[in-house]
C-alpha positions in Angstrom: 103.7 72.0 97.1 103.9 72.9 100.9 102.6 70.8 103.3 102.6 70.3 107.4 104.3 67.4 108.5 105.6 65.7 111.2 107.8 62.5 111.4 106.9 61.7 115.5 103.9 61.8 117.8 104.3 64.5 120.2 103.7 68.0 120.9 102.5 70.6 117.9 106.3 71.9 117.8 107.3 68.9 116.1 104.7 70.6 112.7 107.3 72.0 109.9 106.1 73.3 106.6 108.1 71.3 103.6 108.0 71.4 100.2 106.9 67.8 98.9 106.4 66.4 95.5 102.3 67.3 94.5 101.1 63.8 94.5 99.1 61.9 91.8 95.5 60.2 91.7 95.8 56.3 91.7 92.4 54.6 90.2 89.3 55.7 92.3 91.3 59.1 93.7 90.7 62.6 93.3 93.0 65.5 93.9 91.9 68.0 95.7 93.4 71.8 95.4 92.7 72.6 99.1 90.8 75.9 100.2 89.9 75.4 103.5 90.5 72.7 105.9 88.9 72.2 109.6 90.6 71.1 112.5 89.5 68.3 114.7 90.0 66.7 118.0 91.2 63.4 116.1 93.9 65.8 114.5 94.9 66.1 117.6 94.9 62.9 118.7 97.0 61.6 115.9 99.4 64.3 116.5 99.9 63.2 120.0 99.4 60.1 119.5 96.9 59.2 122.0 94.9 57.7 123.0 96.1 54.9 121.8 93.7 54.4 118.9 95.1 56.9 117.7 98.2 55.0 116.6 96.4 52.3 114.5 98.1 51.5 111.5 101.2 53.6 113.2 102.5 52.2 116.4 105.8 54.2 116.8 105.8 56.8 114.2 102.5 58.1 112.3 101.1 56.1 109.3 100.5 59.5 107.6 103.0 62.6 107.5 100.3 65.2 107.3 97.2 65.5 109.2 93.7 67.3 108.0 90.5 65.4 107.4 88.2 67.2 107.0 89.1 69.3 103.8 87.1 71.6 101.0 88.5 72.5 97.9 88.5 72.4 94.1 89.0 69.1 92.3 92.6 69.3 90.4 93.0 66.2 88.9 91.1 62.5 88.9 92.4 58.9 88.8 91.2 56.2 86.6 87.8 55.1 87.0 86.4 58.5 88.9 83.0 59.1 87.1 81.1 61.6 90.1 84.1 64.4 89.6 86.1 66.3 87.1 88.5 69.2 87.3 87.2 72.7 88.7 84.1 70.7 90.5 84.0 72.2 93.8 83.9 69.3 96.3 84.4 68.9 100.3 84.4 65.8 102.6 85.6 63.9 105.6 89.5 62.1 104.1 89.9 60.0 107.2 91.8 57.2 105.7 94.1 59.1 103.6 94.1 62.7 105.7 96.7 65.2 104.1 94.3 68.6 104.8 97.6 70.6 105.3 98.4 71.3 102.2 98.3 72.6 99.4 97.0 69.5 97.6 95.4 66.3 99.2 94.7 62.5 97.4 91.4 61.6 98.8 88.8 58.3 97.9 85.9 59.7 95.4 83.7 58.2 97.9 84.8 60.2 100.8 83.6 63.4 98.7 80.6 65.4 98.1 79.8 68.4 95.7 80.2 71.5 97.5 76.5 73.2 98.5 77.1 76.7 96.3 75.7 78.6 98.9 78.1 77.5 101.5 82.1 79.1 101.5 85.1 76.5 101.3 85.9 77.2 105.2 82.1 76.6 106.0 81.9 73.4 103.9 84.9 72.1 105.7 83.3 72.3 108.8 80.5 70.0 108.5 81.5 66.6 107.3 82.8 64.7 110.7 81.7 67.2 113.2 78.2 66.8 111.2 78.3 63.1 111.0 78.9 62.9 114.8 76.1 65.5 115.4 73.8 63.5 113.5 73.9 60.4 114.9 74.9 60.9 118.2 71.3 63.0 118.6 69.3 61.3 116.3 67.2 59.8 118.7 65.9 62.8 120.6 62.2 63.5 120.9 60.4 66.3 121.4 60.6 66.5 125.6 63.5 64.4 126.0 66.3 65.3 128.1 69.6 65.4 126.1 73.0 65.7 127.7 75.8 66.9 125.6 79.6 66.8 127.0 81.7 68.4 125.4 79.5 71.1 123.6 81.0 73.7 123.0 83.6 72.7 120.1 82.6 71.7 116.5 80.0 68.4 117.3 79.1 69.3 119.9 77.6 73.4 118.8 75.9 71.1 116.1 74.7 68.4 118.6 72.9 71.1 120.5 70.8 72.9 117.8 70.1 69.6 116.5 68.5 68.2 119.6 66.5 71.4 119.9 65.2 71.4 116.4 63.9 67.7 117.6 62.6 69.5 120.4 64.3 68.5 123.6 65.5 70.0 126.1 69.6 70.5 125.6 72.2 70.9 128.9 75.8 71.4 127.4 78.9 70.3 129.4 82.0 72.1 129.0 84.6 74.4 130.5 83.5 77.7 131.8 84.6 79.5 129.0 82.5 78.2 126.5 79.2 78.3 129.2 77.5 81.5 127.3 78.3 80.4 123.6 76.8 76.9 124.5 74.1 78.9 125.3 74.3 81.3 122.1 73.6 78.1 120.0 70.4 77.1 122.1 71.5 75.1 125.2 68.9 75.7 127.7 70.8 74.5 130.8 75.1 74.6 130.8 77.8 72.9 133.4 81.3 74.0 134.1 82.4 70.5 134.7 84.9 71.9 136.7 82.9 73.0 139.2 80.0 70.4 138.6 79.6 66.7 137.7 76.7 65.8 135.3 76.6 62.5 136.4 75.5 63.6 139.9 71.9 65.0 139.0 68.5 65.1 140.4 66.8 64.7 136.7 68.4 61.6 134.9 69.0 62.6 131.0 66.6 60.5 128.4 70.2 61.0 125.9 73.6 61.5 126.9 75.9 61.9 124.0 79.8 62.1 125.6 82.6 63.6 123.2 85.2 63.3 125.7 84.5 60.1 128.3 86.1 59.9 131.1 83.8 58.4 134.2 83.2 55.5 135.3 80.4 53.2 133.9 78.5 53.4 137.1 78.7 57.4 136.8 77.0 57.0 133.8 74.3 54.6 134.3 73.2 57.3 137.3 72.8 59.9 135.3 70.3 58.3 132.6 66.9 57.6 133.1 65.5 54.5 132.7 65.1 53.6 129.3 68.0 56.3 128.6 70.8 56.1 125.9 74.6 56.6 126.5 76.7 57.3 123.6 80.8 57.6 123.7 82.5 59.0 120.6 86.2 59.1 122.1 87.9 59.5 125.9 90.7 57.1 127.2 91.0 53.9 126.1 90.2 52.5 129.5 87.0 54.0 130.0 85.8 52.6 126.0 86.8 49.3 127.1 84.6 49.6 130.1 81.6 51.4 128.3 82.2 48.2 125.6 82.0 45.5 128.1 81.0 46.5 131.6 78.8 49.2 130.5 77.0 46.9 128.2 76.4 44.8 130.9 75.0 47.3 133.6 73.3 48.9 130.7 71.0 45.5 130.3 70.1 44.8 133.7 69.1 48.4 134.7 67.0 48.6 131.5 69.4 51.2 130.2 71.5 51.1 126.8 75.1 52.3 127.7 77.8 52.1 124.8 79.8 53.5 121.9 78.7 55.8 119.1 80.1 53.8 115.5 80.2 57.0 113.5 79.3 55.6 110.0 81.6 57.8 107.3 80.6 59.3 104.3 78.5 62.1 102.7 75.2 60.2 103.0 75.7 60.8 106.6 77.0 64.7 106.4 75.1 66.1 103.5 72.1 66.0 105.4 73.4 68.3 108.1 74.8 70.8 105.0 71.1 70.9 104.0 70.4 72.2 107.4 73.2 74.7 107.5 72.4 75.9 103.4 68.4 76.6 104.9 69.4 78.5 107.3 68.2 75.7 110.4 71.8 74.8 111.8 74.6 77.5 112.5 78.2 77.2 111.2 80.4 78.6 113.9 83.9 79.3 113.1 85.7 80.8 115.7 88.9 81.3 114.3 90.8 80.6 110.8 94.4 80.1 110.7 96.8 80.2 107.8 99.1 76.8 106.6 101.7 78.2 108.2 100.0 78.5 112.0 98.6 74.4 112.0 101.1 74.5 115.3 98.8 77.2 117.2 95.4 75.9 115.1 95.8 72.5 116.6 96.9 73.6 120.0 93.7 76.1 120.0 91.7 73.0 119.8 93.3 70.2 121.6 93.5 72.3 124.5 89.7 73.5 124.5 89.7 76.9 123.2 87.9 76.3 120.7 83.9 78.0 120.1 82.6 75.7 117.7 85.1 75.2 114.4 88.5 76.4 113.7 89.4 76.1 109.8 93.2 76.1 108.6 92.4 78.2 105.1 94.8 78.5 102.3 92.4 81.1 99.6 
């Protein structure tokens, strides 16, 4: 089969299409014949390499060859004991431990998988499950007439993040770069920030709910911009700033009456299929903003990592 790899962290160059055995289902695995595949900022990270989290379970070179998480396809084969899938089901999920999207075929866990909504295409089922899962928590707490801040919104979490915030009816500022201003607010942001030009941290009305895709301030920064009684959330940013939200923030969080940390995405299609629902009624927009062939991961994952990206970018081999 052909599949991406890449034997060093580094730049997207260092991608190469082989031709690799087709591997086989141990007990509790299912094959997957891949149709679509999304990209995500964590593909990028483990490409590069960093942050450095990024390297867990790989220090110098990558624990896996192939990258591709979130992946949609057809189930090809089954391991021993696999009772919720058999050949031809159509299936999608989020394959973080095992990745491998960038194929042809991928080995993932049975229970990293869901059925495929019917109503939903392989490249639109591929975008959902860790963009969604993200989405979905990181917002979940918004009421109608909070203030929710989003930063990063205008790539795959974050275009969910907003219209899930405004179906809970609060008011939604997206922060991203100034290219991505008018589709933030295409998918309902009421207020948007070229952080660039601005810094969200240096407002006149404090956010009820910040959720931050891409930290990079200081704690401080982010206790001003909350209200009192606000919620900070961190998925990702450098390692430095985490370890500060984790202790520092904690602490500054406490005494100003504020709750500053990092979002623990929980994995798995309990806490993606919900967001599918959304998309299948109509409620939530997919957004794909470009699809790229097996052979163009280089270029897909460059689009992303370097912010080009409006909402998803899917990696489709159908």
């Amino acid at each position: 089969m052909k599949a991406v790899v890449y034997d060093r962290y580094g730049s997207p160059d260092l991608l190469r299409v082989e031709d690799i055995p087709v591997p086989s289902p141990a007990a509790g695995q299912v094959r997957v014949k891949i149709a679509a595949t999304s990209v995500n900022l964590s593909d990028w990270e483990c490409l590069r390499g960093s942050p450095a989290y990024a390297r867990i379970g790989g220090l110098r070179f990558p624990a896996r060859r192939t990258l591709g998480s979130d992946i949609a396809g057809l189930v090809d084969d089954v391991g021993e004991g696999v009772t919720r899938f058999r050949p031809g089901d159509e299936v999608y999920g989020d394959n973080l431990a095992l990745m491998g999207g960038f194929a042809e075929y991928a080995l993932a866990p049975e229970s990293a998988l869901a059925h495929k909504p019917a109503q939903l295409t392989f490249a639109e089922a591929s975008t959902i499950p860790q963009a969604g899962a993200i989405a979905l928590q990181g917002v979940g707490r918004a009421v109608t007439g909070h203030r929710v801040l989003i930063n990063g919104a205008g790539g795959g979490s974050g275009s969910f993040a907003i219209q899930l915030a405004k179906r809970l009816g609060a008011h939604v500022t997206g922060v991203d770069n100034a290219a991505k201003l008018d589709f933030m607010r295409s998918v309902g942001a009421d207020d948007v920030i070229d952080y660039h030009r601005d810094d969200f941290t240096r407002t006149t009305q404090p956010y009820d709910l910040i959720l931050d895709l891409v930290a990079h301030r200081s704690v401080f920064a982010y206790r001003r911009a909350l209200a009192p009684g606000g919620t900070y959330r961190c998925v990702g940013g450098s390692v430095p700033t985490l370890l500060r939200v984790l202790t520092v923030g904690w602490l500054v969080g406490r005494l100003t009456g504020r709750a500053i940390g990092i979002l623990a995405v929980k994995e798995g299609p309990a806490h993606f299929e919900p967001l599918a629902a959304l998309c299948v009624s109509g409620d939530v927009r997919i957004h794909i903003h470009r699809t790229f062939a097996l052979d163009e991961v280089p270029a897909a994952l460059a689009h992303v990592g370097e912010g080009r990206a409006l909402g998803k970018v899917v990696v489709g081999l159908s």
